[in-house]
TIGUDO-268738 format. One line per field, with one value per residue: x, y, z of N, C-alpha, C, O in turn; residue number from 1; residue in one letter. Coordinates in nm, 2 decimals. Layout:
<recs>
n.px [X, ...]
n.py [Y, ...]
n.pz [Z, ...]
ca.px [X, ...]
ca.py [Y, ...]
ca.pz [Z, ...]
c.px [X, ...]
c.py [Y, ...]
c.pz [Z, ...]
o.px [X, ...]
o.py [Y, ...]
o.pz [Z, ...]
seq [NUM, ...]
type [A, ...]
</recs>
This chain:
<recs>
n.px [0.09, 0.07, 0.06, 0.01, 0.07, -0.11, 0.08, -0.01, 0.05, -0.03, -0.13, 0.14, 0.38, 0.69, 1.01, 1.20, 1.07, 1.07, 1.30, 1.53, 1.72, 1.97, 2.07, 2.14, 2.42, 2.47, 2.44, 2.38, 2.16, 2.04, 2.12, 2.00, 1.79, 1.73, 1.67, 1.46, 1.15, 1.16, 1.12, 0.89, 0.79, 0.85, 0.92, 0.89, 1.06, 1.11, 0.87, 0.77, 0.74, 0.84, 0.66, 0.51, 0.28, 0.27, 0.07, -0.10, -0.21, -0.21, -0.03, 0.19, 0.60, 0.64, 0.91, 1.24, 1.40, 1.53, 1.66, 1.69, 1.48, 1.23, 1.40, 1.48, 1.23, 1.19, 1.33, 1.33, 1.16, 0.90, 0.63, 0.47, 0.34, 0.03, -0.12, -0.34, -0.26, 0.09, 0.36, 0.55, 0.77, 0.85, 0.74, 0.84, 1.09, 1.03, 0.94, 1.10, 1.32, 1.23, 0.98, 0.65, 0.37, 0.05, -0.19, -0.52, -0.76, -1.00, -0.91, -0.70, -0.80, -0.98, -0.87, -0.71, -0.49, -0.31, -0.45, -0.48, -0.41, -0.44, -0.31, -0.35, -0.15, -0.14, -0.41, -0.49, -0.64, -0.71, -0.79, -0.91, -0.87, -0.93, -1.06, -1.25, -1.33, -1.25, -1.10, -1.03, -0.74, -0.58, -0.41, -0.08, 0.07, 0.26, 0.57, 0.58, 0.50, 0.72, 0.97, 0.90, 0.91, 1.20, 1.34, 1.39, 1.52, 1.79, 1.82, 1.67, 1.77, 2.04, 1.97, 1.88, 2.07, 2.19, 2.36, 2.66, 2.67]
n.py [-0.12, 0.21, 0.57, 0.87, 1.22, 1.36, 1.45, 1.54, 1.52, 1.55, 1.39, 1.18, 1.21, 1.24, 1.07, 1.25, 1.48, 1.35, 1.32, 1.54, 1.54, 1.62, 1.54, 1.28, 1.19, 1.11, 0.81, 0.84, 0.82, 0.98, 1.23, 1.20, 1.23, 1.48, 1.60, 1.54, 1.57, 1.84, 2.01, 2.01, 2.07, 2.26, 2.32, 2.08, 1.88, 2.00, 2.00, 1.70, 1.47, 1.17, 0.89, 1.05, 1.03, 1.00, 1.09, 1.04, 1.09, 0.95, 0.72, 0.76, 0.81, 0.80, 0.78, 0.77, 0.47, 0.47, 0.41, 0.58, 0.74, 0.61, 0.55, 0.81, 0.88, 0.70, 0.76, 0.99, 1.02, 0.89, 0.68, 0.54, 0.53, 0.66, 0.62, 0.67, 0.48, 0.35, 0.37, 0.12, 0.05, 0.19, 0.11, -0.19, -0.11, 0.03, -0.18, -0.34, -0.14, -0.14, 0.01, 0.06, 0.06, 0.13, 0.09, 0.24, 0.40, 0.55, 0.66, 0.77, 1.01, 1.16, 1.20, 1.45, 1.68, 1.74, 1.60, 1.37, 1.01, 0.67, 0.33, 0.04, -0.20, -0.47, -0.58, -0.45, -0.20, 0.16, 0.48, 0.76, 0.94, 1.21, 1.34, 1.14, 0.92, 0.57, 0.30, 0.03, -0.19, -0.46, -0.62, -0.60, -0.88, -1.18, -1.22, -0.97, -0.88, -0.95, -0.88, -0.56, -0.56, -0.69, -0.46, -0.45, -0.57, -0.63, -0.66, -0.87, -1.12, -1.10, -1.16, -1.45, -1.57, -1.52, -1.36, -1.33, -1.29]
n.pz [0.00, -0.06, -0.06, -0.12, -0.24, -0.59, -0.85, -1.17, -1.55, -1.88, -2.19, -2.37, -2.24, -2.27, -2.27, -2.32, -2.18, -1.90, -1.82, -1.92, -2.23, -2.24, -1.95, -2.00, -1.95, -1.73, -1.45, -1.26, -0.95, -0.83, -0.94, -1.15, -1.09, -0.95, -1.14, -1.28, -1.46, -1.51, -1.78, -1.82, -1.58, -1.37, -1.08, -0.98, -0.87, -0.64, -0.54, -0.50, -0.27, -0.09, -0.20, -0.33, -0.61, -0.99, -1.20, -1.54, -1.89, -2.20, -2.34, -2.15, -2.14, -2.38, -2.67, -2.70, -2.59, -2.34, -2.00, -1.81, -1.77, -1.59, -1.36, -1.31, -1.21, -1.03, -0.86, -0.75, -0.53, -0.63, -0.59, -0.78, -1.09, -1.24, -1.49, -1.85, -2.02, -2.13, -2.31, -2.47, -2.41, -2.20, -2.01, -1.99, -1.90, -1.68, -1.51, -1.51, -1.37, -1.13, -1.07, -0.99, -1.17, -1.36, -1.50, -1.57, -1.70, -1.62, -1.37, -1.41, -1.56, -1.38, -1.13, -0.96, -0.96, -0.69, -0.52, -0.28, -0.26, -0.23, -0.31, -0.34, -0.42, -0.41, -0.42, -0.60, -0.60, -0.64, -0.46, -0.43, -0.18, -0.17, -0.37, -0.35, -0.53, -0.64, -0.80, -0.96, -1.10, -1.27, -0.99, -0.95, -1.01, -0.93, -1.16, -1.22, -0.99, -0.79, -0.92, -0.86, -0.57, -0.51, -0.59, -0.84, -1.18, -1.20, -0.90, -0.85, -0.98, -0.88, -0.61, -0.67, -0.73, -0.53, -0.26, -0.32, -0.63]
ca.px [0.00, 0.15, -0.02, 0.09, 0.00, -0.11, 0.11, -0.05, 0.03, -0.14, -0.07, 0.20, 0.49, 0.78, 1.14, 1.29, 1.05, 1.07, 1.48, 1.58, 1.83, 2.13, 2.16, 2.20, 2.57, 2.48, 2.33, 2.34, 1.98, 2.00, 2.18, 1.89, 1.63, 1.77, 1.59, 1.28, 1.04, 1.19, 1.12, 0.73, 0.72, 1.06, 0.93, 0.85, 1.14, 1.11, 0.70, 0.75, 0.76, 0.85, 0.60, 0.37, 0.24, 0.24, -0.06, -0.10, -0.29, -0.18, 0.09, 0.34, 0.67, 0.68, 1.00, 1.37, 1.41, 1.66, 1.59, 1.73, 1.35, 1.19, 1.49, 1.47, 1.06, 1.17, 1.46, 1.30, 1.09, 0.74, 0.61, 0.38, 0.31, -0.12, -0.19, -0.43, -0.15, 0.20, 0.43, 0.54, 0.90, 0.90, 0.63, 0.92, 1.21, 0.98, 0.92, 1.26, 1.38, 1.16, 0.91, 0.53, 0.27, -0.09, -0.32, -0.62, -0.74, -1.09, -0.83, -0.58, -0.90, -1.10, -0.78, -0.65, -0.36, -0.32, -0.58, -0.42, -0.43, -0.41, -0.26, -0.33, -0.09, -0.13, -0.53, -0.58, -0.76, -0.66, -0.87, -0.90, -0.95, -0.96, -1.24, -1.37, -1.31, -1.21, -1.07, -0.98, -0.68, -0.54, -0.36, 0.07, 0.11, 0.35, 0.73, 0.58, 0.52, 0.88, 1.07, 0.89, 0.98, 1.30, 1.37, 1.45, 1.59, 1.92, 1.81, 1.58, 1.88, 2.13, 1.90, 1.84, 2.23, 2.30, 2.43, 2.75, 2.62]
ca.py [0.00, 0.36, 0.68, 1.00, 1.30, 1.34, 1.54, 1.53, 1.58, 1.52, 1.29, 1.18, 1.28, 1.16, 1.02, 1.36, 1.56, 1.34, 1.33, 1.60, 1.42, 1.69, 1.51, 1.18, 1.15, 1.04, 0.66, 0.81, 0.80, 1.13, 1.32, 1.19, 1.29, 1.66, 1.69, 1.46, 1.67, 2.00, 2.07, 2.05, 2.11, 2.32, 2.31, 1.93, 1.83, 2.06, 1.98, 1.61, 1.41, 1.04, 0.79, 1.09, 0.96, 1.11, 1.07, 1.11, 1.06, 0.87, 0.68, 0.79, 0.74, 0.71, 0.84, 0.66, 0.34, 0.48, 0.36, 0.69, 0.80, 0.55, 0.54, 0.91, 0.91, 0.65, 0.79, 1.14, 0.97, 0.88, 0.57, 0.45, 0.59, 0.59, 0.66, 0.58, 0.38, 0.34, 0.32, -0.01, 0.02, 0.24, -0.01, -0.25, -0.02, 0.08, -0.27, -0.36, -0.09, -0.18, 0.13, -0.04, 0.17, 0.16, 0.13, 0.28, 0.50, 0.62, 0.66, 0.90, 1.13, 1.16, 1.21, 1.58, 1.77, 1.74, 1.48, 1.24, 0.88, 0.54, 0.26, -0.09, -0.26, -0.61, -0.60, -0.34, -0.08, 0.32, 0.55, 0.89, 0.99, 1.39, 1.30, 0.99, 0.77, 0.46, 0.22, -0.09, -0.25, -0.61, -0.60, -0.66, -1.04, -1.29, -1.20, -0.84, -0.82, -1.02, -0.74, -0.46, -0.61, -0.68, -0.33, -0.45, -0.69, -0.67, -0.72, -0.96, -1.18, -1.10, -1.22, -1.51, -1.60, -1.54, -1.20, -1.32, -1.32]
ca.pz [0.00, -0.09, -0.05, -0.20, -0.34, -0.75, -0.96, -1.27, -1.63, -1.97, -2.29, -2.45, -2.18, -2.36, -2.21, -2.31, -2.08, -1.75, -1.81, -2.07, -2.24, -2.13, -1.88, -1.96, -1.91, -1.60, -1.49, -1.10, -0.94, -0.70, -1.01, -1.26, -0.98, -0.94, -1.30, -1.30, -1.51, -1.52, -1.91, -1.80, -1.42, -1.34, -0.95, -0.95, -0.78, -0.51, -0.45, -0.50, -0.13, -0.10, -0.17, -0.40, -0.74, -1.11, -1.28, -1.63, -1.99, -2.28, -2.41, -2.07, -2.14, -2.49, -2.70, -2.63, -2.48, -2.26, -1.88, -1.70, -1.72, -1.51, -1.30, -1.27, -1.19, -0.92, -0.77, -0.73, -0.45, -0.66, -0.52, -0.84, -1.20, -1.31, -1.63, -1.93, -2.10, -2.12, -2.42, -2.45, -2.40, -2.09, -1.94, -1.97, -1.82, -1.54, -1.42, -1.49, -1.22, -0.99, -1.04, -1.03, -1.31, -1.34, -1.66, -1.52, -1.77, -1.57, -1.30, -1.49, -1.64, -1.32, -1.07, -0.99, -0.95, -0.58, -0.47, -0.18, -0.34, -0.16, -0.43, -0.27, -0.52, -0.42, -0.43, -0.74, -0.60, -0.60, -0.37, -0.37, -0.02, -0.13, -0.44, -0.34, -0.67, -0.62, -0.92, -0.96, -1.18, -1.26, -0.92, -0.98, -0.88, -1.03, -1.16, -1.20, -0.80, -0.77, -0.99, -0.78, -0.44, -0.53, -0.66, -1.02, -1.25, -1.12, -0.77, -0.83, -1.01, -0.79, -0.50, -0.69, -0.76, -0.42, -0.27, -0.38, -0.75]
c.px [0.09, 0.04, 0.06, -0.03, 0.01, -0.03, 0.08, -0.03, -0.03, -0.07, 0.06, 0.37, 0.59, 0.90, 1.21, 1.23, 1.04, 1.18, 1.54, 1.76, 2.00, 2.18, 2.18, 2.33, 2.60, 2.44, 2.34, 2.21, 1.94, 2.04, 2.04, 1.75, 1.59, 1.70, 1.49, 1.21, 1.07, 1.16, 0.99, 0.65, 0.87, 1.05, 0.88, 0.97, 1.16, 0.98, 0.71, 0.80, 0.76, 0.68, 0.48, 0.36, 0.24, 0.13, -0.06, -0.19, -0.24, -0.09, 0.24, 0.46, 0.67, 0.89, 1.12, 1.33, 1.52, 1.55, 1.58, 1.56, 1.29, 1.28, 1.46, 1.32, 1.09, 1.29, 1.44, 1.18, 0.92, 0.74, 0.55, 0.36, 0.12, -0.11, -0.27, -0.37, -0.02, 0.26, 0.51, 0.69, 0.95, 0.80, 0.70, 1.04, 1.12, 0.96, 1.05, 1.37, 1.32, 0.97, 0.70, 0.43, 0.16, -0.16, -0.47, -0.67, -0.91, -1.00, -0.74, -0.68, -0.95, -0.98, -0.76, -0.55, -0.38, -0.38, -0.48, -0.49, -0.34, -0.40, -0.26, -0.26, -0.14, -0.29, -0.60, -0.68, -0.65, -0.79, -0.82, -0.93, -0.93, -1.10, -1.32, -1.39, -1.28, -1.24, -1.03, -0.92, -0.67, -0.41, -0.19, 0.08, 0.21, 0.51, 0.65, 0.58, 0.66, 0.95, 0.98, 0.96, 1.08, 1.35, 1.44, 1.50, 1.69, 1.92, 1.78, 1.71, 2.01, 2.06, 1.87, 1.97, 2.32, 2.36, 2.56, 2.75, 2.66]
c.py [0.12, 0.46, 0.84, 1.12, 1.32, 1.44, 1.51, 1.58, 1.51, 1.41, 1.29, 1.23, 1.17, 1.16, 1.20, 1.48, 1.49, 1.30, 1.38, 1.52, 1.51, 1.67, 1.37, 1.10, 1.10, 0.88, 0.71, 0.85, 0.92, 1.20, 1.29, 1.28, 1.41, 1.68, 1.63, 1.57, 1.77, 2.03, 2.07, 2.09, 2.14, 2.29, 2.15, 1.89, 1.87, 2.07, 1.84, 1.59, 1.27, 0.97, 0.90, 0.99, 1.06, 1.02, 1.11, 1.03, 0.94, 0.82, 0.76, 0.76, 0.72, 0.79, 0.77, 0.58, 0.33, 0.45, 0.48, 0.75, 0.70, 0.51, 0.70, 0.98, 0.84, 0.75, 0.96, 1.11, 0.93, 0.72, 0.47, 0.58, 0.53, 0.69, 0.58, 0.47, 0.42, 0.30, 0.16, -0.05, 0.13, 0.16, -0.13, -0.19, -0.02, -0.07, -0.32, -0.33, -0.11, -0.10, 0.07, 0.16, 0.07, 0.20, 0.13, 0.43, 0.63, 0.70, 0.80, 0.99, 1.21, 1.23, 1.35, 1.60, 1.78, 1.67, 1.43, 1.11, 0.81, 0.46, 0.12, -0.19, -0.41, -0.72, -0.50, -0.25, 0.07, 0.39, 0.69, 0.97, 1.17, 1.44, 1.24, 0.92, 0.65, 0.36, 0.09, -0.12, -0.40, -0.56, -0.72, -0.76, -1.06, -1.24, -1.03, -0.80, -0.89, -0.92, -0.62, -0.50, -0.62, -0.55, -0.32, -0.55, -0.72, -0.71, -0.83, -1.11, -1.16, -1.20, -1.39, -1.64, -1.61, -1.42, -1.20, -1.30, -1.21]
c.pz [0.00, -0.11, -0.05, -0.27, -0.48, -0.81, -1.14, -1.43, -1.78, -2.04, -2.33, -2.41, -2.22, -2.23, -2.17, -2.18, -1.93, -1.74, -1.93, -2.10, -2.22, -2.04, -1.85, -1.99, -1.77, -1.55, -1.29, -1.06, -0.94, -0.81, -1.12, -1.16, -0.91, -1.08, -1.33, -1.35, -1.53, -1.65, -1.91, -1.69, -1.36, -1.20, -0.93, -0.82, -0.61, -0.42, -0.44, -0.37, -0.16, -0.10, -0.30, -0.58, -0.87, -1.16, -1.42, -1.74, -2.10, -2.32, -2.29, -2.12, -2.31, -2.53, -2.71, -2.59, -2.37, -2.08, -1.80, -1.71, -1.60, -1.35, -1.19, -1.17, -1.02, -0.79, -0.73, -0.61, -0.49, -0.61, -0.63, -0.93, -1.25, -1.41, -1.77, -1.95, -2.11, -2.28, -2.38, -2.39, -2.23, -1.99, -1.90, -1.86, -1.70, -1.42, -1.38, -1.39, -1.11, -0.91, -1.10, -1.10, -1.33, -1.47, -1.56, -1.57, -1.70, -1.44, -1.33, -1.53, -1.47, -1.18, -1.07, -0.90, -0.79, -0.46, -0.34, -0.20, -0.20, -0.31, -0.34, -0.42, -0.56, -0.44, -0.58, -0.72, -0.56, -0.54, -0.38, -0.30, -0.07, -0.26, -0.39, -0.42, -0.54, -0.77, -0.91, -1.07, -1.15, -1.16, -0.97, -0.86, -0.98, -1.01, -1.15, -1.07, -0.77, -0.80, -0.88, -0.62, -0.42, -0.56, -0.81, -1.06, -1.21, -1.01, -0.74, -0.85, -0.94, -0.67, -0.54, -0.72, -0.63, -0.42, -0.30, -0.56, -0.84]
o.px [0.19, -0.07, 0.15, -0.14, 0.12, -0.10, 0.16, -0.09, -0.08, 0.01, 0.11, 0.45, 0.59, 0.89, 1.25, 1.31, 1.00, 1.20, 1.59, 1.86, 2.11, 2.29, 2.21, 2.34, 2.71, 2.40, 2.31, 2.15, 1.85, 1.97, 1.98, 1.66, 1.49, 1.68, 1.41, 1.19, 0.97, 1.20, 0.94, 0.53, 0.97, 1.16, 0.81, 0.95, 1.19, 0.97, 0.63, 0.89, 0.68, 0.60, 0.38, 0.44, 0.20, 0.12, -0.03, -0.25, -0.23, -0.02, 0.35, 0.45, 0.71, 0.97, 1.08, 1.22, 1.58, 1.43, 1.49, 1.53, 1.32, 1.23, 1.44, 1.31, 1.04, 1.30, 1.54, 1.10, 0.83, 0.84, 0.56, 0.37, 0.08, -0.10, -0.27, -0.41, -0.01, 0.22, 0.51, 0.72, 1.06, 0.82, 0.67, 1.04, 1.15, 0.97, 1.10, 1.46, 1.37, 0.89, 0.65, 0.43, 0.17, -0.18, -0.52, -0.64, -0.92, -1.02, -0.73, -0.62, -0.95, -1.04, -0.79, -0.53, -0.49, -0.36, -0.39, -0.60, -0.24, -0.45, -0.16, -0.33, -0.16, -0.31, -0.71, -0.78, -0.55, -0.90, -0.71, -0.99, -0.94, -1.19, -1.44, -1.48, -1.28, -1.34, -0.98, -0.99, -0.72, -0.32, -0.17, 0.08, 0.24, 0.57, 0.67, 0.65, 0.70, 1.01, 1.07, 1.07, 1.12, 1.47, 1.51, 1.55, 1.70, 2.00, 1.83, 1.73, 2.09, 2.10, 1.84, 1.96, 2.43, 2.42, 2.60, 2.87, 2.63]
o.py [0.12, 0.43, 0.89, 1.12, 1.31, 1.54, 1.44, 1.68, 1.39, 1.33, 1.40, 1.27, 1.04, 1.22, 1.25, 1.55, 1.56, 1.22, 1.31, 1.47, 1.46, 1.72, 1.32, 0.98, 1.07, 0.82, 0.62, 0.92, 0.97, 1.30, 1.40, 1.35, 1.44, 1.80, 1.67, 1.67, 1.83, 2.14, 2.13, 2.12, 2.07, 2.25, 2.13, 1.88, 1.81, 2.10, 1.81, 1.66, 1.23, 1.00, 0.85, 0.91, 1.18, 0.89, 1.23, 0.93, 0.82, 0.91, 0.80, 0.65, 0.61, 0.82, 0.66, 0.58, 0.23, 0.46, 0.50, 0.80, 0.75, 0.46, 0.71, 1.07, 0.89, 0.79, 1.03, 1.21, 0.93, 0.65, 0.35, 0.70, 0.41, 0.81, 0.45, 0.37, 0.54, 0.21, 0.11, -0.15, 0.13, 0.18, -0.18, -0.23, -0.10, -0.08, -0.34, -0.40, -0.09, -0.12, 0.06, 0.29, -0.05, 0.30, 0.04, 0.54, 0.75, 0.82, 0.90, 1.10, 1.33, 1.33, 1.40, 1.54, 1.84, 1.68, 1.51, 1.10, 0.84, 0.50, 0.10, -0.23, -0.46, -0.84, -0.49, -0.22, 0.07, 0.35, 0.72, 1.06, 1.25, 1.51, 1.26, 0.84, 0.65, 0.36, 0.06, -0.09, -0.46, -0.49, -0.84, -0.77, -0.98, -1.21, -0.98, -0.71, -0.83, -0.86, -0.59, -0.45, -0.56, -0.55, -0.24, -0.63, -0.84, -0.79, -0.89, -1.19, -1.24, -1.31, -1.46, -1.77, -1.66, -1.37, -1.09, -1.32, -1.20]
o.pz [0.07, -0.17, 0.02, -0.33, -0.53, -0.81, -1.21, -1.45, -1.76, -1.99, -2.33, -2.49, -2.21, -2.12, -2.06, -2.11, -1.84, -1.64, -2.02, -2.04, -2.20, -2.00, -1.74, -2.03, -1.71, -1.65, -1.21, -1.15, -1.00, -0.80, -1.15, -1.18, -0.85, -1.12, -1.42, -1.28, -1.57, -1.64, -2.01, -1.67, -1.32, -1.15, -0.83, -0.70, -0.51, -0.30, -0.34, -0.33, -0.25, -0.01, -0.34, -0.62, -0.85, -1.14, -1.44, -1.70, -2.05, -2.37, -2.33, -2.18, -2.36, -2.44, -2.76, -2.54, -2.33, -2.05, -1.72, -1.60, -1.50, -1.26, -1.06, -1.09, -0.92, -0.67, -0.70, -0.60, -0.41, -0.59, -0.61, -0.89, -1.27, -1.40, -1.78, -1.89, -2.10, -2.35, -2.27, -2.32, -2.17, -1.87, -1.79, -1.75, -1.61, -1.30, -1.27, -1.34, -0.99, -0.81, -1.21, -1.08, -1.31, -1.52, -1.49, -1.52, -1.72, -1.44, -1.26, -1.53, -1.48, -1.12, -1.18, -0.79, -0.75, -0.34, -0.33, -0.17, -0.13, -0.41, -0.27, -0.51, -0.66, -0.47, -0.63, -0.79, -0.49, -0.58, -0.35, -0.33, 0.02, -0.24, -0.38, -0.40, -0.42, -0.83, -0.80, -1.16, -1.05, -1.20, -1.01, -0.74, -1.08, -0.91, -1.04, -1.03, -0.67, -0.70, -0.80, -0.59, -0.31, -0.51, -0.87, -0.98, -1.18, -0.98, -0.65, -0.76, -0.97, -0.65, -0.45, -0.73, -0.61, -0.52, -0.34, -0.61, -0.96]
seq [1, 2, 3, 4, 5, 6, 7, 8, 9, 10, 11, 12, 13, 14, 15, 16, 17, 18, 19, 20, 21, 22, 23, 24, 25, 26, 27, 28, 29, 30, 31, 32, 33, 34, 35, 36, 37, 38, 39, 40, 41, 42, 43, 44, 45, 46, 47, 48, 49, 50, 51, 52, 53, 54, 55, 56, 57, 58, 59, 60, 61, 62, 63, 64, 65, 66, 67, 68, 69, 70, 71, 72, 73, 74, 75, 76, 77, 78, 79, 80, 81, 82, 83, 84, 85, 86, 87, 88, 89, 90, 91, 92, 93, 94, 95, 96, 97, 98, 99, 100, 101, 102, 103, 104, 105, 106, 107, 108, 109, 110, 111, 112, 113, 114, 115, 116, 117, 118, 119, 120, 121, 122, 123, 124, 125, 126, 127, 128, 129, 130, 131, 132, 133, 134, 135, 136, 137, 138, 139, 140, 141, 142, 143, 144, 145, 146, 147, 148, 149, 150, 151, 152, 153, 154, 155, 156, 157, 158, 159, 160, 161, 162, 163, 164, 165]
type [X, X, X, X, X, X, X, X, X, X, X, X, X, X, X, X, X, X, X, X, X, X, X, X, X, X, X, X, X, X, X, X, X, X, X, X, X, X, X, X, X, X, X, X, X, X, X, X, X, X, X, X, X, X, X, X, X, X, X, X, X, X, X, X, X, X, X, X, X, X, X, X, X, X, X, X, X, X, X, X, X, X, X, X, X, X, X, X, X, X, X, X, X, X, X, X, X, X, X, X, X, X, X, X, X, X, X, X, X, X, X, X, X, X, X, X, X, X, X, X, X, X, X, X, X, X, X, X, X, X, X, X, X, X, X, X, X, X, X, X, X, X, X, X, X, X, X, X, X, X, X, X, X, X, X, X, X, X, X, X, X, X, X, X, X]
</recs>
């Protein structure tokens, strides 16, 4: 369970605006998560609080297949990505690092800028204790709840190899 507040933005938020690509000469988390979003929300970094959520419209995430976005989204303290839909290749990356996302497209429309959201991961329901929604998704079981838990593919396989691995 994670509960956070919504920062919200629209369709079609590409790689380059939730990690402009100037800075990725970097692969460190805290250096990617000093710039999370700044080319569409310049004060994000400085309103976002551990555990809040981005919310957004269509096709999140599309653009590059570079990872430093989902990396950056997590490592800037968001707890969980909801939106309509997800590009297909940052849908991969995000599970990959460990960062659990949300197709819930009544969810992503109906949600606002500020709300305070509950995300029961393990049962598929989001709550919005400051609307009063409540949604339900196909709640993350299986290797997808393994790879979150773990905090990512590498953890997960490392853990699985043995900490000496």
């Amino acid at each position: 369970m994670t509960r956070g507040k919504a920062h919200k933005y629209g369709d079609h938020v590409d790689t380059d605006a939730i990690i402009p690509a100037r800075y990725l000469m970097t692969t460190d988390p805290d250096e990617l998560a000093e710039h999370c979003m700044e080319d569409i929300d310049i004060d994000f970094v400085k309103k976002v609080q551990p555990g809040d959520i981005i919310v957004a419209g269509k096709n999140f995430g599309c653009g590059s297949s570079r990872e430093h976005a989902p990396i950056a989204i997590k490592a800037a303290g968001v707890s969980c990505v909801i939106a309509a839909n997800f590009a297909r290749i940052f849908y991969r990356n995000a599970f990959n690092i460990g960062l659990p996302i949300i197709e819930q497209p009544q969810a992503a429309a109906e949600i606002k800028v500020g709300d305070e959201l509950e995300v029961d991961i393990d049962n598929g329901i989001i709550r919005d204790l400051t609307g009063g929604g409540e949604w339900t998704f196909s709640a993350l079981k299986g290797p997808v709840a393994d790879l979150i838990e773990a905090g990512g593919l590498v953890n997960l396989t490392r853990s699985k190899l043995g900490a000496d691995g």
